[in-house]
C-alpha positions as MATLAB code, in Angstrom:
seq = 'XXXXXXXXXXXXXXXXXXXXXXXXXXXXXXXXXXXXXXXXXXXXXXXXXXXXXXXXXXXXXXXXXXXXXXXXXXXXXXXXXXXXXXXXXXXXXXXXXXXXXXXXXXXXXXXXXXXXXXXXXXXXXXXXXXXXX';
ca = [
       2.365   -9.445  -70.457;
       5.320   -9.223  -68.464;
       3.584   -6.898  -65.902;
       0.919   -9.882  -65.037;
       3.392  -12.768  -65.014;
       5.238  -10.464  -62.209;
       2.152  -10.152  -60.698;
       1.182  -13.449  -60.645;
       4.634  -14.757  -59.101;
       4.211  -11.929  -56.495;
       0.701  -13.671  -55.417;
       2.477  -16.721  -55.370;
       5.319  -15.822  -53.205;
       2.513  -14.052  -50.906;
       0.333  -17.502  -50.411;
       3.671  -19.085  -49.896;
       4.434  -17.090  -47.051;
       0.714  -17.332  -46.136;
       1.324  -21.002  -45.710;
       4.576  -21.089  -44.094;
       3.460  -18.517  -41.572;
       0.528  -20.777  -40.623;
       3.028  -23.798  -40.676;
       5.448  -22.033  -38.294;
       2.643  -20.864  -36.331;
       0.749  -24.468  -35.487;
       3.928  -26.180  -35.016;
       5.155  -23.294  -32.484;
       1.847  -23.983  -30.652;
       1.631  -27.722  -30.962;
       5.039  -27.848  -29.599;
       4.092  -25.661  -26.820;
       1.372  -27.963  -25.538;
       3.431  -31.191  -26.346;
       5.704  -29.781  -24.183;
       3.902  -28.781  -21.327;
       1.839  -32.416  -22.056;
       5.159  -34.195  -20.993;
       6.137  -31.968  -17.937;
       3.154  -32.666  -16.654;
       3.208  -36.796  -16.948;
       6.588  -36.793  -17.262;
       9.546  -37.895  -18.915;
      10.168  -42.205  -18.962;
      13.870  -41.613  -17.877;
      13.375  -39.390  -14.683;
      13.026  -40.741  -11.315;
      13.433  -38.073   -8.606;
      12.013  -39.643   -5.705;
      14.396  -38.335   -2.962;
      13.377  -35.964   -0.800;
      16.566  -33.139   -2.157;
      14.683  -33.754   -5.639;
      11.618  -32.330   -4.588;
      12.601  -28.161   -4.278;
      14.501  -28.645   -7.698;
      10.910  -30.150   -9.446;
       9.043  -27.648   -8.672;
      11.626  -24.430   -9.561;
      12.034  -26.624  -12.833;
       8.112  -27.063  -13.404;
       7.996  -23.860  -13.233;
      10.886  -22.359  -14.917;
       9.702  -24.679  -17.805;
       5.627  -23.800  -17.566;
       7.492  -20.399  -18.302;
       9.174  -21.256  -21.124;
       5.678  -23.184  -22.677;
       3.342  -20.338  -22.290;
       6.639  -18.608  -23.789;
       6.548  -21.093  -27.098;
       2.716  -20.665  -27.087;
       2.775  -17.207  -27.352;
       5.507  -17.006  -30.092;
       2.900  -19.355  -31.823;
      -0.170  -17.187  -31.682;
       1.996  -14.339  -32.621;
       2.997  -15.480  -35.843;
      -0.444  -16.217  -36.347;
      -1.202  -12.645  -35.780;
       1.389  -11.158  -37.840;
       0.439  -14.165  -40.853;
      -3.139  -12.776  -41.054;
      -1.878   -9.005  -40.630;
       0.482   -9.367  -43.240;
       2.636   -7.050  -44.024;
       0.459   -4.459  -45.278;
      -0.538   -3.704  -41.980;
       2.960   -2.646  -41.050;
       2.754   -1.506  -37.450;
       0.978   -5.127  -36.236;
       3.155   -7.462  -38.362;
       6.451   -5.368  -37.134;
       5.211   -5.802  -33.888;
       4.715   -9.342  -33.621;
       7.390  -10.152  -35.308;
       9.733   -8.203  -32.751;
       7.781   -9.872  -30.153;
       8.746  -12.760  -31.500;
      12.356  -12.342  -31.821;
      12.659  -11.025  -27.911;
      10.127  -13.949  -27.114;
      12.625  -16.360  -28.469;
      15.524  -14.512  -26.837;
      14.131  -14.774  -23.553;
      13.691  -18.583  -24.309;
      16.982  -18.943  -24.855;
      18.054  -17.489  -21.623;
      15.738  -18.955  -19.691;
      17.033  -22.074  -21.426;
      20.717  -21.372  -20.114;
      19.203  -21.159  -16.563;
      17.501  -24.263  -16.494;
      20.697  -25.697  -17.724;
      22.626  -24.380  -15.143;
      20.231  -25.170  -12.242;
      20.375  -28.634  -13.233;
      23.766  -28.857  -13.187;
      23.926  -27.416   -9.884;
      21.482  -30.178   -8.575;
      23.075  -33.076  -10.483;
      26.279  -31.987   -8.927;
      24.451  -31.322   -5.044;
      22.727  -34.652   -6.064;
      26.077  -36.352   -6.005;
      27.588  -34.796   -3.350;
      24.533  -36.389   -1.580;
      25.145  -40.275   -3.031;
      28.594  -39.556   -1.778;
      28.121  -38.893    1.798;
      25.225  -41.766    2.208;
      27.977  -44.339    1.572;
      30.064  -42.821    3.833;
];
């Protein structure tokens, strides 16, 4: 008796990580398109209409289309390695790692973007600056 109570929790715990696999998996891609969604119409705060705006747009479109497909890929991963499960050891390690280094990459890519817009906000001033010269 104690053998199929095991049993059953162990089923249990498996459709539970079934579920949340398939959870982290649509929200991963839903974000992704969100995301790339508001690039493209853009964000209600943002006005770059000046002409030293225009260079930094389109690196940042496309440091940020980067980062999407990035997001959307994580999400069809998971997906992958959900319906693998891990019986099938060599695909679910695999997309998992993927995962991880996707993420990673992300992150950097993340830092970058940061940095470049701090660069511009900080050009963009220096610009303001000499105009009321």
């Amino acid at each position: 008796m104690g053998g199929t109570h095991r049993l059953a929790r162990f089923s249990f715990k498996g459709s539970l990580m079934f579920a949340g696999g398939l959870v982290l998996a649509s929200t991963l891609i839903f974000f992704a398109v969100w995301l790339q969604r508001s690039e493209q119409v853009g964000w209600s705060h943002e006005r770059f209409d000046e002409e030293i705006d225009q260079s930094y747009m389109q690196r940042r479109r496309r440091s940020r289309k980067r980062v999407n497909f990035l997001f959307l890929v994580c999400g069809v991963l998971v997906l992958v390695a959900t319906l693998a499960t891990p019986k099938n050891h060599a695909v679910w390690l695999s997309c998992w790692i993927s995962v991880m280094l996707s993420l990673m990459t992300i992150l950097m890519l993340a830092g970058l973007d940061a940095l470049r817009t701090m660069r511009h906000v900080r050009h963009r001033l220096d610009h303001l600056r000499q105009k009321r010269s």
